[in-house]
C-alpha positions in Angstrom: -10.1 -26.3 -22.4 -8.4 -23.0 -21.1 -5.4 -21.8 -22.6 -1.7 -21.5 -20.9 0.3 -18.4 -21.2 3.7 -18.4 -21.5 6.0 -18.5 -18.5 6.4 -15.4 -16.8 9.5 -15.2 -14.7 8.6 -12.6 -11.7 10.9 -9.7 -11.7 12.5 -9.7 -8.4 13.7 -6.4 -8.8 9.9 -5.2 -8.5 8.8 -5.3 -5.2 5.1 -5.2 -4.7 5.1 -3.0 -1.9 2.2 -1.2 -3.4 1.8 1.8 -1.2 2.3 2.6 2.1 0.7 6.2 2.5 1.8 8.1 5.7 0.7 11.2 6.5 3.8 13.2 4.5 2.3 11.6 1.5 -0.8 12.6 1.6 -0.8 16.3 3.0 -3.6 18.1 1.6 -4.4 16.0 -2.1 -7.7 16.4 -1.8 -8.3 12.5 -2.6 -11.2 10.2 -2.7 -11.9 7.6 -0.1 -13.8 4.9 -0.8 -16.9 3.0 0.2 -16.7 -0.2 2.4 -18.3 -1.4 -0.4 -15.6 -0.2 -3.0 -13.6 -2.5 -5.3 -10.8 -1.7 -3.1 -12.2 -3.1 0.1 -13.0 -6.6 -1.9 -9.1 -6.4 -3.1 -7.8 -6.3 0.5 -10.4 -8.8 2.0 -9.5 -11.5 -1.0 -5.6 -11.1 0.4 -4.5 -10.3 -2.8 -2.9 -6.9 -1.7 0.0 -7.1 0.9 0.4 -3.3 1.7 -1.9 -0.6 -0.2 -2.7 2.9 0.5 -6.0 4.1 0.8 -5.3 7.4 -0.1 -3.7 6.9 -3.3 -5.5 3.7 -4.7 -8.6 6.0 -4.3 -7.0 8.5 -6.6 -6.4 5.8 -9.0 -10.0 5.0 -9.0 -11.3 8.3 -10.2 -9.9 7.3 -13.6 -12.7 4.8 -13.8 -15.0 5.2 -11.2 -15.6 8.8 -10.0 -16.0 9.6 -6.7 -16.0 13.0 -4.8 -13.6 14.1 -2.8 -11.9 13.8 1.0 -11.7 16.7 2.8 -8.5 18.4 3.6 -8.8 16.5 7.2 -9.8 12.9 6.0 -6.9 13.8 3.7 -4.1 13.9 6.6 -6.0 11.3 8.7 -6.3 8.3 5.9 -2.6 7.4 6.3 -3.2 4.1 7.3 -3.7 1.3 4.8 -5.8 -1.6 4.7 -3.4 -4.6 3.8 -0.8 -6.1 5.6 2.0 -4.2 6.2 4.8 -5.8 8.2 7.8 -3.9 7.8 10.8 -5.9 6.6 14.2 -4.7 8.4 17.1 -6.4 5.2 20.1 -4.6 7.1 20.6 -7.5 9.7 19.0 -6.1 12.8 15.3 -7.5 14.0 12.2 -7.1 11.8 8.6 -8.1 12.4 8.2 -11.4 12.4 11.6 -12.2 13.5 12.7 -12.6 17.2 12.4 -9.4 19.0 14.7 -7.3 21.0 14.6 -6.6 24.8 12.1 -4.2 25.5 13.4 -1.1 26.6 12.4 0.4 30.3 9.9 2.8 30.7 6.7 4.4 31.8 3.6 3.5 29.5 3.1 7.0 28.0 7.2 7.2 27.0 7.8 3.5 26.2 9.8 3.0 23.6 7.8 0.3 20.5 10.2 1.0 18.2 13.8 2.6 16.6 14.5 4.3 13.6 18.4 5.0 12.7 18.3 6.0 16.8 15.5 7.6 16.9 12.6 6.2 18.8 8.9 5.8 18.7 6.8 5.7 22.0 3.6 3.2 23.0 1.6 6.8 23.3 2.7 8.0 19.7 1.3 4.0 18.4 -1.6 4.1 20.7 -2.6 7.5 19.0 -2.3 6.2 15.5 -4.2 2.7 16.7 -6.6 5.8 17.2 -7.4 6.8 13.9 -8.1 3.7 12.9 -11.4 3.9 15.4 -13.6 1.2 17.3 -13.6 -2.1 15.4 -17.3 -3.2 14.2 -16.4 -6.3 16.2 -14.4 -7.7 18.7 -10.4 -8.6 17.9 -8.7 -11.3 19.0 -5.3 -11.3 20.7 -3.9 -12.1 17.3 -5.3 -9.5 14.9 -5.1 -6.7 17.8 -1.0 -7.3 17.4 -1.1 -7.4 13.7 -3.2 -4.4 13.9 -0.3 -3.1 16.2 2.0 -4.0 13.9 0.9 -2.4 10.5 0.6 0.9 12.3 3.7 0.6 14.0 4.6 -0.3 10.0 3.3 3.1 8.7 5.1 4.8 11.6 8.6 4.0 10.8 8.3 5.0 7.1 6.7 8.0 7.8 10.0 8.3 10.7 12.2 7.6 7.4 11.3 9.9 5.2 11.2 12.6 7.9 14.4 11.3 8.3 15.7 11.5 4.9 13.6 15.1 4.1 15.7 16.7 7.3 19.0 16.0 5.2 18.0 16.4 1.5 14.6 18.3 1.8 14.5 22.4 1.2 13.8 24.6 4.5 10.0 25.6 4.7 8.7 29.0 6.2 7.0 29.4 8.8 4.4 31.4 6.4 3.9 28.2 4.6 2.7 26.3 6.9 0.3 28.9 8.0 -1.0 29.3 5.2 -1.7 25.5 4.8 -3.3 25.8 8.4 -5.5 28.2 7.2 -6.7 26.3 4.5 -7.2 23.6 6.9 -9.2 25.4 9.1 -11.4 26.4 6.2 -12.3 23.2 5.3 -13.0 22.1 8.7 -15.5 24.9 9.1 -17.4 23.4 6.5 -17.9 20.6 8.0 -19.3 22.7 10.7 -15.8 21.8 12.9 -12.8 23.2 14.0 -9.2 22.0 15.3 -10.3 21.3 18.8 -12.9 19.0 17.7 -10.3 17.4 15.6 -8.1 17.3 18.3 -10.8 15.5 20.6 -11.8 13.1 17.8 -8.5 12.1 16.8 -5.7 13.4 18.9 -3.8 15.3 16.6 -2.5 18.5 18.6 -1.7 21.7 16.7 1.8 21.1 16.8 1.2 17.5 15.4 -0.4 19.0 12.3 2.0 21.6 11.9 4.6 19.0 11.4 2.4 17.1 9.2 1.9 19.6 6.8 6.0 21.1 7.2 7.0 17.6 5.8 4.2 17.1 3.2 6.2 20.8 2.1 9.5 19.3 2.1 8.4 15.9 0.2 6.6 18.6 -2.5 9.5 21.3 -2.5 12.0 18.3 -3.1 10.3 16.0 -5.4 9.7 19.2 -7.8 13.4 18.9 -8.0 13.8 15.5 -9.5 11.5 15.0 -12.9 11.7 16.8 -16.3 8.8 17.7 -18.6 10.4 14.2 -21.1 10.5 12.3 -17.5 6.4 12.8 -17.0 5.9 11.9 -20.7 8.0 8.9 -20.6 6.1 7.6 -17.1 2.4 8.4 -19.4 3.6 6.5 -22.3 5.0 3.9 -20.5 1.7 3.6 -18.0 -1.2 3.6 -20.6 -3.1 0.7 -19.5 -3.0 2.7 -16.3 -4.2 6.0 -17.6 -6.0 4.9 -20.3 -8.1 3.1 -17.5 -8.0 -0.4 -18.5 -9.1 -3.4 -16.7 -8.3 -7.2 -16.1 -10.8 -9.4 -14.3 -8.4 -12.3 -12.5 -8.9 -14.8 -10.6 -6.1 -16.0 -8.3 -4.8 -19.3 -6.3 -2.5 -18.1 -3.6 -0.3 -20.7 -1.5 1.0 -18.6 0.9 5.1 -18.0 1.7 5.6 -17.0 5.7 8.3 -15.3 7.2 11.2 -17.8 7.8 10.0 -20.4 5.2 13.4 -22.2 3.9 14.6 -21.9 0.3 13.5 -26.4 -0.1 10.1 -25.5 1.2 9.6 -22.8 -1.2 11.1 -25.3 -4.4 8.3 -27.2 -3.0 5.6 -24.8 -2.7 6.5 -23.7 -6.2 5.9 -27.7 -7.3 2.8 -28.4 -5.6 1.7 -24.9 -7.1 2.9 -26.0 -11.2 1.3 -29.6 -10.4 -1.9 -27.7 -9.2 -1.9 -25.4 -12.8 -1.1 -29.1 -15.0 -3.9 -30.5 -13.6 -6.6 -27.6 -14.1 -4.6 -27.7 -17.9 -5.7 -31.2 -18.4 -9.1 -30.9 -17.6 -8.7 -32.6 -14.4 -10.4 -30.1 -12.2 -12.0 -26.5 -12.8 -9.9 -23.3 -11.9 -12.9 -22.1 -9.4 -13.0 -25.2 -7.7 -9.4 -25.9 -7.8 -9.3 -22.6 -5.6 -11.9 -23.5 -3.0 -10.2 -26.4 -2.5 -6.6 -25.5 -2.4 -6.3 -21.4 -2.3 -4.9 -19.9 1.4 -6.6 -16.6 1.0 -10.2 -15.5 1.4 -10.8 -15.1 -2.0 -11.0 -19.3 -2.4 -14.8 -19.6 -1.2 -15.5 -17.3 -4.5 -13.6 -19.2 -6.8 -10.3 -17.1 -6.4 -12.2 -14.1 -8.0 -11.1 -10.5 -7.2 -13.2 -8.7 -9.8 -11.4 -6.6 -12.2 -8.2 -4.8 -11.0 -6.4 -1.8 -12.6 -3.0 -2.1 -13.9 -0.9 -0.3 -11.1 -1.5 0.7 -7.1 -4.1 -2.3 -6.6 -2.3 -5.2 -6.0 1.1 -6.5 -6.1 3.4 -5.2 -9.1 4.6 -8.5 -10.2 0.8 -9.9 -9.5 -0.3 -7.3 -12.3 2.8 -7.2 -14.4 1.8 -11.0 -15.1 -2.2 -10.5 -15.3 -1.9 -7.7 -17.7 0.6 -9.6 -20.2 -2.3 -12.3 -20.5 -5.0 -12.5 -22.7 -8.8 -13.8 -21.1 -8.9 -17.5 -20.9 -5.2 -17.9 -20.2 -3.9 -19.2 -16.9 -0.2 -18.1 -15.8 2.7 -20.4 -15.0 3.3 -20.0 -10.9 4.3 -16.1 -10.1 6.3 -15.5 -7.1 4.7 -12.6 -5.2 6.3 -10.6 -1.8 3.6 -12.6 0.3 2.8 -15.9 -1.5 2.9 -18.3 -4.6 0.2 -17.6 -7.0 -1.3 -18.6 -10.1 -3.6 -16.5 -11.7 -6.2 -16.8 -14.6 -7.3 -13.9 -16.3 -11.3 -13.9 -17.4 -11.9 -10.7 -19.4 -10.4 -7.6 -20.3 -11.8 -4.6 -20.0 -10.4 -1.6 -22.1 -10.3 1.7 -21.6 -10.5 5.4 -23.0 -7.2 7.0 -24.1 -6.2 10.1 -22.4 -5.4 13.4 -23.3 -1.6 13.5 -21.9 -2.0 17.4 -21.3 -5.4 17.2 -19.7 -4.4 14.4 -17.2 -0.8 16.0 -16.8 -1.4 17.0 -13.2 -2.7 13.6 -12.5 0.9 11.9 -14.2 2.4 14.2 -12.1 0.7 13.2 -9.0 1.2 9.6 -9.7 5.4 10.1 -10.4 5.5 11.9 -7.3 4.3 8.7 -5.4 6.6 6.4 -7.8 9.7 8.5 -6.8 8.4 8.2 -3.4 7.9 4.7 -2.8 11.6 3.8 -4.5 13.0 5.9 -1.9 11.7 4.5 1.1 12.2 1.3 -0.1 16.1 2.1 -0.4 15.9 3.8 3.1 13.9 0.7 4.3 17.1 -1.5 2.9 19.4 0.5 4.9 18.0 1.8 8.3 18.7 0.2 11.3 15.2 -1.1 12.7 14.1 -2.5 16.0 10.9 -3.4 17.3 9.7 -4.2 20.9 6.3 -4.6 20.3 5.6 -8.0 22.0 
């Protein structure tokens, strides 16, 4: 008989946005990128991650699983993610998912896919991200090539945001700066036996382009460096251990999924079906594995709802891990309301880590508060902007 935790009420103030890496937040961190065969990967395939960032989760990884690292280039080019990332518009006006506006006029190079606070973004800016993603392995269907669309489109208008915001509150950057970033840039490229016009043919980024890149991943830098104290970094270690100590959870998950537009009855409902679901496996009635097979609306169901073991921050959602971490193996959590769906998760083993040095890992704390502060301000700016997208 498996154990039932306690209830654990979500926190709603959490939002599981995990992270949505554009190209300002990634600049020249000279992160890891992992393997298609990487824990990471599995995550995003089992739908257990509704937006995560490449870029940083890799980072995250090097606690526990060492890997070497991206090159400057991969660096600015990895800032799509590989979950679902459908931008949510709160401020009244049209979001994805929601009815669209009327597309605007225009020639197909300067058609407008998007506006940001006024400003717009064009079908050749989305078809040049759509880019960088490269050829897909297999052939798309209408569907996925719009959701595919979508999640760029996604990345685009954050990135838009905090250019936004960084114009009014960021510090001016020289023009020095930036060349010297270009320079470092090039450098790395001539290792790899390339240069700028190879990048340029590979993946369309102009000079220009990645001047601007590396102007705003200045201006996020120069202005974060304004906002922590020495006791603020020491506070976000103590209070992140798990994290950097490196420990682990293996879960398993069953995930009824919550679409946009679903009322607040049919969610009551969902939430019902979902605690008569975890009575039964309680009682002995049916198996958790098999319970997930046959009931669980993500891909992880045909293995039994199992992710594998998951880390305590930037792999899945916050209030996903929040719950899995405050479980103890064997125990099986009352319903947890995530962003993206209705879950119930069991926890099989804990894995724990090593605890860290706080001065040898400072630069990593740092790193990691940098993306904190980041990702509570574009979810403010997210709140308030004024979004609308054409994308049909």
């Amino acid at each position: 008989m498996v154990r039932l935790a306690p209830i654990v009420w979500p926190n709603r103030d959490l939002k599981g946005f995990g992270l949505r890496l554009a190209f300002i937040s990634l600049g020249l961190m000279g992160i890891g990128v992992p393997s298609v065969a990487s824990p990471i990967d599995q995550w995003a395939k089992a739908g257990a991650i509704p937006v995560m960032g490449v870029g940083m989760m890799s980072k995250a990884m090097k606690f526990w699983n060492p890997m070497g690292k991206a090159s400057l280039a991969a660096c600015l080019l990895s800032g799509l993610s590989v979950g679902g990332l459908c931008a949510q518009n709160t401020n009244g006006g049209p979001g994805f998912g929601q009815p669209q506006s009327q597309q605007p006029a225009g020639t197909p190079g300067t058609k407008v896919v998007a506006t940001v606070n006024g400003d717009n973004i064009t079908q050749a800016e989305l078809d040049l991200s759509l880019k960088q993603l490269g050829p897909s392995p297999i052939q798309l269907g209408t569907n996925r090539i719009r959701q595919q669309q979508l999640e760029a489109l996604s990345l685009m208008i954050d990135d838009l945001l905090m250019r936004q915001f960084l114009k009014k509150n960021g510090p001016e950057i020289k023009e020095s700066d930036i060349d010297k970033r270009m320079a470092d840039l090039v450098a790395e490229l001539k290792k790899a036996n390339k240069t700028l016009e190879d990048m340029h043919k590979e993946n369309g980024f102009t000079k220009e382009q990645i001047r601007t890149n590396l102007a705003t991943k200045l201006q996020w830098t120069g202005y974060a460096n304004t906002k922590f104290t020495e006791e603020d970094l020491k506070k976000y270690w103590e209070n992140n251990k798990d994290f950097f100590d490196g420990v682990m959870v293996h879960v398993s998950h069953i995930a009824l999924r919550t679409p946009p537009g679903m009322t607040p009855p049919e969610r009551e409902d969902l939430y019902k079906r979902m605690a008569n679901l975890r009575q039964m496996i309680g009682s002995g009635q049916l198996d958790f594995a098999t319970a997930a097979k046959k009931y669980s609306q993500e891909a992880s169901g045909q293995q039994g709802g199992d992710l594998g073991f998951i880390p305590r921050k930037w792999a899945v959602d916050e209030t996903f891990a929040k719950t899995a971490f405050s479980m103890k193996p064997g125990e099986i959590s009352q319903p947890v309301v995530t962003d993206f769906a209705i879950q119930m998760i069991k926890v099989n083993d804990r894995r724990p880590g090593k605890p860290n040095d706080y001065k040898r890992i400072h630069d990593d704390v740092k790193e990691f508060y940098f993306e904190e502060l980041f990702q509570t301000i574009l979810a403010g700016l997210r709140k308030s902007a004024k979004i609308e997208v054409y994308v049909q």
